[in-house]
N, C-alpha and C positions, 0 to 999 in steps of 0.2 A: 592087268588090263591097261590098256596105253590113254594117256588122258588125251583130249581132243578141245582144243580152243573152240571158246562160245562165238566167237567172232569171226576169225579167219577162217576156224574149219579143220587146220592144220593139225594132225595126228602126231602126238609129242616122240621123237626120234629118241630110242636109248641112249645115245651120244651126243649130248648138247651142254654148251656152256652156259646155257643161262640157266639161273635159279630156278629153282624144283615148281615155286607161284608165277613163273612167267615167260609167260609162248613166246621161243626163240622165234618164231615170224611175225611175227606184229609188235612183238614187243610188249604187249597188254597184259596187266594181271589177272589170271582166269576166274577169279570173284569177280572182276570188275565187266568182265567179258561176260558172265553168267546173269549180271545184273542187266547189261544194254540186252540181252536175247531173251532172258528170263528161263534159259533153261543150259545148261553146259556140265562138260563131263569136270567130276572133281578132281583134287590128284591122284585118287584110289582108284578112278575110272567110274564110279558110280554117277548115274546119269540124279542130276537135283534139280527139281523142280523150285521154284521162288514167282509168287505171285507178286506183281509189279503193284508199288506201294500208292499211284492213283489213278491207274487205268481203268481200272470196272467198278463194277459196285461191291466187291466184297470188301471190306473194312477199311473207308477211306479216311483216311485222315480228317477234312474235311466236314466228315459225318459227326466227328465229335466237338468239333470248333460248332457247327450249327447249331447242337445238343447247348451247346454251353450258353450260346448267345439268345437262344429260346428262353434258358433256364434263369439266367440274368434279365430277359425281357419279362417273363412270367413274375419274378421279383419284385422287380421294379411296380409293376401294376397290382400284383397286391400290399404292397407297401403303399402305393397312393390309394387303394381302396381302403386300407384301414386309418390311413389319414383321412378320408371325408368321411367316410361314417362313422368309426371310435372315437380317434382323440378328440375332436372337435365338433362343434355344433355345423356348421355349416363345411368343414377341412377345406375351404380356399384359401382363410387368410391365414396367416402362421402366427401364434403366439405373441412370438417378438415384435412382429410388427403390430399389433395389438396393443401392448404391453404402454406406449410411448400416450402422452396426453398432454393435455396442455396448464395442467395445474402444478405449482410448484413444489419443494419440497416441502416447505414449510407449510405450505398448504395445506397438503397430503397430510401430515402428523398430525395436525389440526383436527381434520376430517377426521385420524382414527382414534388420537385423544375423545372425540367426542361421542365416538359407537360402541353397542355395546355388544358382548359377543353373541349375540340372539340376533343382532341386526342382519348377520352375515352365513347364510346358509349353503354349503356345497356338496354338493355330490362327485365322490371322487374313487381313485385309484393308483395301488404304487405303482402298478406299469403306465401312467398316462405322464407323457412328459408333457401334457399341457397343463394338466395340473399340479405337478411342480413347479410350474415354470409361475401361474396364478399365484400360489402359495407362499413363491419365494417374494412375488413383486407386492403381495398383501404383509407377508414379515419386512418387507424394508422399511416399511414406513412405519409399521405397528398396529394392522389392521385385527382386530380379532376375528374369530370365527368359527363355527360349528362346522364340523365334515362326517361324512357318512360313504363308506367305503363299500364301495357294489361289490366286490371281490369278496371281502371279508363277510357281511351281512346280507342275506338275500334279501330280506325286509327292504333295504337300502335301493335291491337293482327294482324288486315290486314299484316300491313308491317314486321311485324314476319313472318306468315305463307308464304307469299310471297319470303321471304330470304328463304326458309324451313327449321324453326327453330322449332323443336318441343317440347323443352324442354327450361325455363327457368333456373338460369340467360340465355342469351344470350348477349354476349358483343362483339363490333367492336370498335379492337384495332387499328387505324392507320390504316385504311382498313385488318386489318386481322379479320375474320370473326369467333370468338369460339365459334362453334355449342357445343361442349363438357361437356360447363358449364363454371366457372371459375378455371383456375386453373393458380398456382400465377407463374411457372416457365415459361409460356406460356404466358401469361398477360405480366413480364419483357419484353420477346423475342421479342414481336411483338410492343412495346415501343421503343426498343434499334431498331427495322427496321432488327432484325435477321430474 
């Protein structure tokens, strides 16, 4: 069967110089000719159909770029939903910036030389990096403390939810109760009996 350019049209002559991939009349290579028409004869002469890669709606490239930017939007918002309700008491303000106060260091050691570890009570978890982040800024100075892991002990999530604590950290400073999360200038205050 004689091949036929997707382009010109032109019916490929037994006797031609040009290579077996490309129409002595135009010049073009008959893939690339089958591509602009979306349908041309092959070199065996069988006639191939090819669906153009963003023309209609069957499998647009596009559709998956959407899929993905959905799937990274959808992320991203539960990611900040489990920032304001889990980690944190209120998840506006971030740990770190939290963490910063206005007492010195020497202060601070003062303060936990002087507590003792019953003064410092938290409810916590190994997935919560707010309460590591608590932990570590309570071991810098040498704050003691009792912790109660909702994960591990259900006892633990009961007697949270029963305080209506809905967010961890949760710590009971000297009976002062920080639903908020931790945060260090408020942790001092309720140490000092402010």
């Amino acid at each position: 069967m004689p091949t036929i350019c997707g382009k010109c049209q032109l019916v490929r002559p037994q006797s031609t110089d040009a290579p077996i991939w490309q129409c002595p009349g135009c010049g073009v290579a008959y893939n690339k000719a089958a591509d602009a028409r979306s349908s041309a004869m092959s070199s065996v002469g069988q006639r191939s159909h090819r669906t153009p890669v963003a023309s209609d709606g069957d499998g647009l490239p596009w559709g998956k770029w959407l899929l993905l930017v959905l799937l990274i939007g959808g992320a991203y918002l539960g990611y900040q939903a489990v920032q304001k309700r889990g980690l944190s008491g209120d998840g506006m303000a971030s740990i770190a910036s939290r963490l910063s106060g206005n007492n010195s260091t020497e202060q601070l050691a003062a303060l936990a030389a002087n507590s003792k570890p019953g003064d410092v009570f938290m409810y916590t978890a190994d997935w919560c990096p707010n309460c590591r982040a608590a932990k570590g800024w309570m071991a810098q100075y040498g704050f003691q403390y009792e912790q109660c892991d909702i994960d591990k002990d259900h006892g633990c999530k009961a007697r949270l939810d029963s305080l209506g604590g809905d967010g961890i950290p949760y710590l009971i400073v000297k009976g002062h109760h920080m639903r908020e999360g931790f945060d260090s200038q408020e942790f001092v205050a309720a140490l000092q009996g402010k």
